[in-house]
C-alpha positions in Angstrom: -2.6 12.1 33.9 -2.2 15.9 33.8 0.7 17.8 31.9 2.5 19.9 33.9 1.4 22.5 31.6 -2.0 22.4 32.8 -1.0 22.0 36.2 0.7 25.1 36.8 -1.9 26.9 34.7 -4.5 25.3 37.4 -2.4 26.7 40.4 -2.6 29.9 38.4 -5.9 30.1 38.3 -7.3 29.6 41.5 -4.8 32.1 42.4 -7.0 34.6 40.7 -10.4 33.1 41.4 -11.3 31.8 38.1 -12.1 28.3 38.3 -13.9 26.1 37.8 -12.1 26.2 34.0 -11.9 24.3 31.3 -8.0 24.1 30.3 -6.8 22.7 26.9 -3.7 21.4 26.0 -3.2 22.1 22.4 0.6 21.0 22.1 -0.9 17.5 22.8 -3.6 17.8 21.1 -1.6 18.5 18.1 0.6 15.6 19.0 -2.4 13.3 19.4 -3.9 14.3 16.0 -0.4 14.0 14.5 -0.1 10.5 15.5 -3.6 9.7 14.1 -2.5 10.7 10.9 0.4 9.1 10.5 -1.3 5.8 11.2 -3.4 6.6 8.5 -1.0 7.3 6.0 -1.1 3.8 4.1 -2.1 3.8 0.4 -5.8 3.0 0.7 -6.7 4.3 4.2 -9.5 6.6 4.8 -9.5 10.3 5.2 -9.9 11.9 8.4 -13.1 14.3 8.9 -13.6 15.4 12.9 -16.6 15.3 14.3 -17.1 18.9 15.1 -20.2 17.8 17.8 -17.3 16.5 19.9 -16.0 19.8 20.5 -16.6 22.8 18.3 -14.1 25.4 19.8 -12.4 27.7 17.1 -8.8 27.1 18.6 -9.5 23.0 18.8 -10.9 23.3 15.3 -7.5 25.6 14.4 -5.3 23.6 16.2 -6.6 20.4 13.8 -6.9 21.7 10.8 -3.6 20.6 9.6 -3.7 16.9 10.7 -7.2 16.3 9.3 -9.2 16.0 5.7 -12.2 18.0 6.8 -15.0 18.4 9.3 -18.0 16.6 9.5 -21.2 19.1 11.0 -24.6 18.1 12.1 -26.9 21.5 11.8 -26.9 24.7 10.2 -25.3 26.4 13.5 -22.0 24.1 13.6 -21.6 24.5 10.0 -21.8 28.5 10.3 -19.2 28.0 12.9 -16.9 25.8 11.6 -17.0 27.7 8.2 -15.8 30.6 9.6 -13.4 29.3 11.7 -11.8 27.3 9.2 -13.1 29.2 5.9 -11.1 26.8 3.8 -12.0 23.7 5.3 -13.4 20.3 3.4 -17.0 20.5 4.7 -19.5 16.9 5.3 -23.0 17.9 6.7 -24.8 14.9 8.4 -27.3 14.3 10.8 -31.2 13.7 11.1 -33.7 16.5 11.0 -32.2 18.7 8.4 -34.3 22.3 7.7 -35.1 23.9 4.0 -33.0 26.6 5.4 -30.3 24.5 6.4 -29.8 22.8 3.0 -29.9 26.0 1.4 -27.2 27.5 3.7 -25.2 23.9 3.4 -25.4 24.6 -0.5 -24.1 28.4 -0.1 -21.1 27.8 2.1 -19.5 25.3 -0.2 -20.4 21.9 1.7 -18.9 18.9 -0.1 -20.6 16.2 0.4 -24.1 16.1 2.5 -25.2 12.6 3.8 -28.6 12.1 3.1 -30.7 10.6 6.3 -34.2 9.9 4.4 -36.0 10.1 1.0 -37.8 13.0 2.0 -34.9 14.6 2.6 -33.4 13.9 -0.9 -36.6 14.7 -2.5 -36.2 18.5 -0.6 -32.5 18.5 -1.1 -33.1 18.2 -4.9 -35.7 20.8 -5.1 -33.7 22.6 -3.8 -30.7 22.4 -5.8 -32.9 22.8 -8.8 -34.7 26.1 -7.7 -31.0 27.4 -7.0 -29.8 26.3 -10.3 -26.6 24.3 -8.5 -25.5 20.5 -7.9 -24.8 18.8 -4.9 -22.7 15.9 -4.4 -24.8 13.7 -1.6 -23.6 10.1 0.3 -26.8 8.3 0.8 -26.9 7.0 5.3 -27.7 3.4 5.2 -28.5 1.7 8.5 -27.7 -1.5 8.8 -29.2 -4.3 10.7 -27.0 -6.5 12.7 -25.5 -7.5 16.3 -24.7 -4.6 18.1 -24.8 -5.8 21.3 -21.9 -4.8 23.7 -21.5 -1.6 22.3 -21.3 1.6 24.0 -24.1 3.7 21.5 -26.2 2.1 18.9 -26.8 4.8 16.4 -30.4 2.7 15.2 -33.8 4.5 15.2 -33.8 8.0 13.1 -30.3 7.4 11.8 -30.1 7.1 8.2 -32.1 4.6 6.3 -32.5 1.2 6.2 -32.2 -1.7 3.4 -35.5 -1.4 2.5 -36.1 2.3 2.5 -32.9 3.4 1.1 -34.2 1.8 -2.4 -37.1 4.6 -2.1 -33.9 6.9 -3.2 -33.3 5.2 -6.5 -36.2 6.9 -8.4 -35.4 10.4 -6.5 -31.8 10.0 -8.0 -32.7 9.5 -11.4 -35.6 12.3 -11.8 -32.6 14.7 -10.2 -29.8 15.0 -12.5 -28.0 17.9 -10.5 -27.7 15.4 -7.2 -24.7 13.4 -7.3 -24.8 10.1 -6.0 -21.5 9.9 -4.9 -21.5 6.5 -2.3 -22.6 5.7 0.9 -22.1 6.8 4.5 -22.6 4.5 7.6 -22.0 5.0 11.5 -23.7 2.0 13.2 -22.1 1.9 16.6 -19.9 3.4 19.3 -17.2 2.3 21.5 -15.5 -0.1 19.4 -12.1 -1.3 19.9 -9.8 -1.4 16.6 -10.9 -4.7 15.6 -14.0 -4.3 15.9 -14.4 -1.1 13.8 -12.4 -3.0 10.8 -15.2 -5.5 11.2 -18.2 -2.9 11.3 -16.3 -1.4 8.1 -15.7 -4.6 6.4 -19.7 -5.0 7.0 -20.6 -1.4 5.2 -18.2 -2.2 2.3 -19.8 -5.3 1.3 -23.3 -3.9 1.5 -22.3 -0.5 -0.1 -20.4 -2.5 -3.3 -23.4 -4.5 -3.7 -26.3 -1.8 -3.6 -24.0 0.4 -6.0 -22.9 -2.4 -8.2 -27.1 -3.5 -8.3 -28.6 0.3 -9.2 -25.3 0.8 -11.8 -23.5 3.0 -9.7 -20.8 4.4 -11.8 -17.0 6.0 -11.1 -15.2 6.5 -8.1 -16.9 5.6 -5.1 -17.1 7.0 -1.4 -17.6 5.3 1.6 -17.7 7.1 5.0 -17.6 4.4 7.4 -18.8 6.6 10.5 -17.3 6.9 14.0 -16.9 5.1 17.2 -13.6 4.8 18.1 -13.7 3.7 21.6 -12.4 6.0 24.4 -12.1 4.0 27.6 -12.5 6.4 30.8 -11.6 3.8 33.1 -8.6 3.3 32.0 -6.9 6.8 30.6 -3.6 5.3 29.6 -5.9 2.6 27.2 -6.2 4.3 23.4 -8.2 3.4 20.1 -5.1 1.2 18.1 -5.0 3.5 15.0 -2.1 1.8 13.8 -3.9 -1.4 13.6 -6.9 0.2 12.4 -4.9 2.0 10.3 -3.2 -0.9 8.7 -6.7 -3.7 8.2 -9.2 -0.7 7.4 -6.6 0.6 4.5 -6.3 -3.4 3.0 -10.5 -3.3 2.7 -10.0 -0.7 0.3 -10.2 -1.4 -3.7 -9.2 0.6 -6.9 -11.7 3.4 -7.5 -12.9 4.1 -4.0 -12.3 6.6 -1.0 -12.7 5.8 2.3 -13.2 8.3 4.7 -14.4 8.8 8.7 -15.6 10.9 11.4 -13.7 10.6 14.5 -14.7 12.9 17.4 -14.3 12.0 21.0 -11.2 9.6 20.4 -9.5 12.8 18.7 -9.9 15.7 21.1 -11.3 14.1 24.5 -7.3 13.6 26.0 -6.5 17.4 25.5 -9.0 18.9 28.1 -9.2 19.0 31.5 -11.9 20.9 34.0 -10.4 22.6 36.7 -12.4 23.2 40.2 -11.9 23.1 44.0 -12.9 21.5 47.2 -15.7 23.5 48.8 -16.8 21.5 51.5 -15.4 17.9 52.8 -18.0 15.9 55.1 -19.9 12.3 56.5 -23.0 11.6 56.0 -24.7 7.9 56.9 -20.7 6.1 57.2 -19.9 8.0 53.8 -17.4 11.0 52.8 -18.2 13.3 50.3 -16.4 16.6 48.7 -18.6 19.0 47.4 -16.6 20.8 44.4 -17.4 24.0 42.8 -19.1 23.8 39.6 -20.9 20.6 38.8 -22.1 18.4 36.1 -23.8 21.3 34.5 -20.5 22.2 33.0 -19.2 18.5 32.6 -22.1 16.2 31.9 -20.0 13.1 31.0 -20.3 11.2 34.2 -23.3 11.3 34.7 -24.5 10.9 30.7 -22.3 8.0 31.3 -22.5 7.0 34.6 -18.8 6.9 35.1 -16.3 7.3 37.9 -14.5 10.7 35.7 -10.5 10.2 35.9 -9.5 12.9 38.2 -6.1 14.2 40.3 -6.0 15.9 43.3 -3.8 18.5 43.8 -3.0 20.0 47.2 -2.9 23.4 48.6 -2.1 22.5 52.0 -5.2 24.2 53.5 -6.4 24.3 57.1 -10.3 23.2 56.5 -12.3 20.0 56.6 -10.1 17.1 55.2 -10.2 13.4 55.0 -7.3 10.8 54.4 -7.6 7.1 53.3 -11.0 6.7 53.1 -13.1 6.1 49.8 -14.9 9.7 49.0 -17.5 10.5 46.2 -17.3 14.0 44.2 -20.0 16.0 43.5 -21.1 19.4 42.5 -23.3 22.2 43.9 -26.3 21.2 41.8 -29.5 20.4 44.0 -29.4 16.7 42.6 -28.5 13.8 44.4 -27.3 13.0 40.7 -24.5 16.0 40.1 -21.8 13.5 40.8 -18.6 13.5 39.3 -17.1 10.2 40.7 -18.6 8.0 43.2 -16.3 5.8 46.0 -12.8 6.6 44.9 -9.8 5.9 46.6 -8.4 9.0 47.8 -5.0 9.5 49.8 -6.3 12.8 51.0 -8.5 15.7 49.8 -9.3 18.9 52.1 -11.0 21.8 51.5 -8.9 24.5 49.1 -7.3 21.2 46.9 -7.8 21.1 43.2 -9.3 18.3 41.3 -8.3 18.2 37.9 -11.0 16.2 35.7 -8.7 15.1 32.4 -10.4 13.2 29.9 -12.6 16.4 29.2 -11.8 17.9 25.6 -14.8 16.2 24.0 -18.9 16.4 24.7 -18.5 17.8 27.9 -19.4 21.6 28.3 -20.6 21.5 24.7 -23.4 18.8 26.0 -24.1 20.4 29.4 -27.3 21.9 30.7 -25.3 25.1 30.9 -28.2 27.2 32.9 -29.1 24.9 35.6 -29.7 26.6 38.7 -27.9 29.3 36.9 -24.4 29.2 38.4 -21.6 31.1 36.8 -20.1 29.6 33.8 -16.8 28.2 34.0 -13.5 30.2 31.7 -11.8 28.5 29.3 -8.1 28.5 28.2 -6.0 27.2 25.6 -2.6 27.1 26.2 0.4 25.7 24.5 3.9 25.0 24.9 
């Protein structure tokens, strides 16, 4: 549901005609991320890392920064960014396709821990550590065969490496004394209640401990155990347990190791909403439809995942085109029958001049969007706080 924060700062704004907007919430994002960290507060449970993909923004980067460990980046441009929006931060750079240039500029910014995605990647990583006369601390990306059916992303294909690859490393390693094999990292799947994201981590320990233990692995060992935490858009009020998850995932844990992971979505996806207006309400072939300003160009969720977006409605009492108690489908001004931001919803009443308030839109949405589309204007962005 929308705070009444962002609610009056969405009457506000169409006041002065800047909408569509995305509007952030960072009081409860604060809040949010607060309550994240305390369930993971146990002795044993893993560090927090955000996902920076999920929403780079300096102020929800800012506004984090005290309730996580780090921040996990996927290319040379999100780790420029984050770096200098958080120039202190613990830095994790993952992700397939790394460049020469981006190693280098991973190894001159101070990254932590890089997570290694192939042996040709380890084998450039090393020359290049050894041309540059520094050492790198690396977590090798295994990916793991298994049921993954029912989940909402499989993270298979060019992900990492599997079982059999992943012993290609071993020689690498031992020919390259300034890498540091520090443990493994793992993100298999998405969408996974508490449960099962204890089991998927129980599944990477096991494996991890015994391919260290086999290649002699010595001194404390890492294990980041990925992402995933499922965000349910159907049902807003319904949240990732991190309390549970907090309590089984810290009881996996043995002497000598840290665990750690890369939440994104399930961190900053509740403190966004995307403001627009009703443009146009009509019937066509038995069904309504309100055309809204803007359009998945700036919000590609729905359609990415082919969701009904959780949306309010918010009245101005105007005199145009309405409709009242019939089911109505939202969609944008793109010149695609698939620019639709919910499709058959309920709706008491919507008229031309209302507001519809998107919530559930402070992760991969106009970070992911095909921004220039027909080249309508961009949306603004706030952050406001309490």
């Amino acid at each position: 549901m929308i705070t009444r924060l962002v609610e009056d700062h969405a009457q506000a704004l169409a006041g002065k005609g800047e909408l569509p907007a995305f509007v952030y919430d960072l009081a409860a994002l604060r809040e949010h991320a607060a309550e994240v960290k305390a369930a993971l507060s146990a002795p044993g449970a893993p560090e927090i890392f955000y996902a920076a993909k999920a929403n780079p923004d300096a102020p929800i980067l800012q506004a984090l920064a005290p309730y996580v460990d780090g921040i996990e980046v996927a290319s040379g441009g999100e780790l420029a960014h984050v770096r200098e929006a958080l120039p202190d931060a613990r830095l994790a750079f993952g992700g397939p396709g790394k460049t020469d240039d981006e190693l280098r500029l991973a190894l001159d910014l101070g990254v932590e821990r890089i997570h290694v995605e192939s042996p040709y990647e380890l084998s450039r990583l090393a020359d290049i550590a050894r041309t540059s006369g520094r050492e790198v601390d690396v977590l090798l990306r295994v990916n793991l065969a298994g049921d993954r059916g029912g989940v909402a992303l499989a993270m298979s294909g060019p992900f990492g490496m599997d079982p059999d690859l992943i012993e290609s490393c071993t020689g690498i390693l031992e020919n390259s004394p300034q890498v540091r094999l520090r443990g493994i990292h793992a993100h298999l799947a998405s969408g996974l209640d508490a449960s099962a994201m204890v089991a998927q981590s129980a599944e990477i320990l096991a494996w991890g401990r015994a391919w260290l233990d086999r290649v002699g692995h010595t001194g404390p060992r890492e294990f980041n155990l990925g992402g995933g935490m499922a965000v349910d858009y159907s049902t807003p009020e319904t949240r990732f347990d991190w309390k549970q998850y907090g309590a089984d995932v810290a009881a996996l844990a043995e002497s000598g190791e840290t665990l750690r992971i890369e939440p994104g979505r399930s961190i900053s996806v509740y403190a966004g909403w995307y403001l627009t207006e009703v443009l146009d309400v009509k019937k066509a072939h038995g069904q309504w439809y309100a055309v809204l300003r803007g359009g998945t160009m700036h919000i590609r969720t729905p359609v990415t995942k082919q969701h009904n977006h959780p949306h309010d409605v918010l009245t101005r009492n105007g005199d145009g085109p309405a409709v009242a108690g019939e089911p109505v489908t939202l969609v944008g001004q793109l010149c695609t029958p698939k620019d639709v931001f919910a499709r058959d919803v309920p709706t008491d009443r919507i008229a031309v001049g209302d507001l519809v308030a998107f919530s559930m839109s402070g992760a991969y949405a106009w970070n992911i969007s095909h921004h220039d589309f027909l080249m309508h204007p961009k949306p603004t962005f706030h952050y406001v706080d309490a």
